[in-house]
C-alpha positions, 0 to 999 in steps of 0.5 A, spaced: 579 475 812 585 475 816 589 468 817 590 465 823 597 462 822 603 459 827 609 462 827 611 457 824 606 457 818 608 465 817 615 464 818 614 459 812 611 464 808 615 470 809 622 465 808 624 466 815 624 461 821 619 462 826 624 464 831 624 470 827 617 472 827 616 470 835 622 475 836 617 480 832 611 478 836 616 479 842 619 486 840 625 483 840 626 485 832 623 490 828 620 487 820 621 490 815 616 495 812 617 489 806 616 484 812 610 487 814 607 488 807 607 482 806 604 479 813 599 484 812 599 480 804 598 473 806 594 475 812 588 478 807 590 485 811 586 490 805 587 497 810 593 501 807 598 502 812 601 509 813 602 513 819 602 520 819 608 525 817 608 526 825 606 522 831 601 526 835 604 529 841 597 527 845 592 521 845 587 527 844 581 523 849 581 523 856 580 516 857 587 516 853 589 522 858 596 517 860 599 513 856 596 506 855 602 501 854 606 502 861 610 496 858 612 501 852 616 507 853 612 513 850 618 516 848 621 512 844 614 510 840 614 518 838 621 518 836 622 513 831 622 515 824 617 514 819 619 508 817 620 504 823 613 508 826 610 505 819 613 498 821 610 499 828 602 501 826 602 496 822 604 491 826 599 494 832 593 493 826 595 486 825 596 484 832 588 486 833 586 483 828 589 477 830 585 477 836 580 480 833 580 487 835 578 493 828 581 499 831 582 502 825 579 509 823 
């Protein structure tokens, strides 16, 4: 099950306000892995969340030949840290499940 919660409602739940979890939802500020932990844990998230040790430098497919987010620049996405790339991959996971989207392997 993955909740379908406010802002406001989460915010309550993780003890932060609301403005932060729009600012995270915006890509203003970055939760924390424990942040991001404990949303997938109130949301009934179950899929563990890792990245591998390297981002690939390639999408691998045609269709994802180019880089699909032209709102997102690639080379920042490839060069965060391990941490920060967790952070990021799980909140992608739980955003498509938001909506309704299994894009997981």
């Amino acid at each position: 099950m993955h909740a379908k919660l406010t802002q406001s409602q989460l915010g309550e739940r993780l003890g932060v306000s609301k403005g932060n979890v729009s600012a995270w939802e915006n890509g203003h500020h970055e939760a924390s892995v424990e942040q991001v932990n404990r949303i997938a844990e109130i949301t009934g998230y179950v899929e563990r969340l890792t990245v591998p040790a390297s981002l690939p430098s390639s999408a691998g497919t045609e269709m994802w030949a180019q880089w699909p987010f032209p709102q997102v620049d690639q080379n920042k996405v490839r060069q965060l840290d391990k941490e920060s790339a967790i952070s990021l991959q799980a909140a992608i996971l739980i955003a498509a499940a938001q909506v309704g989207l299994d894009i997981r392997k």
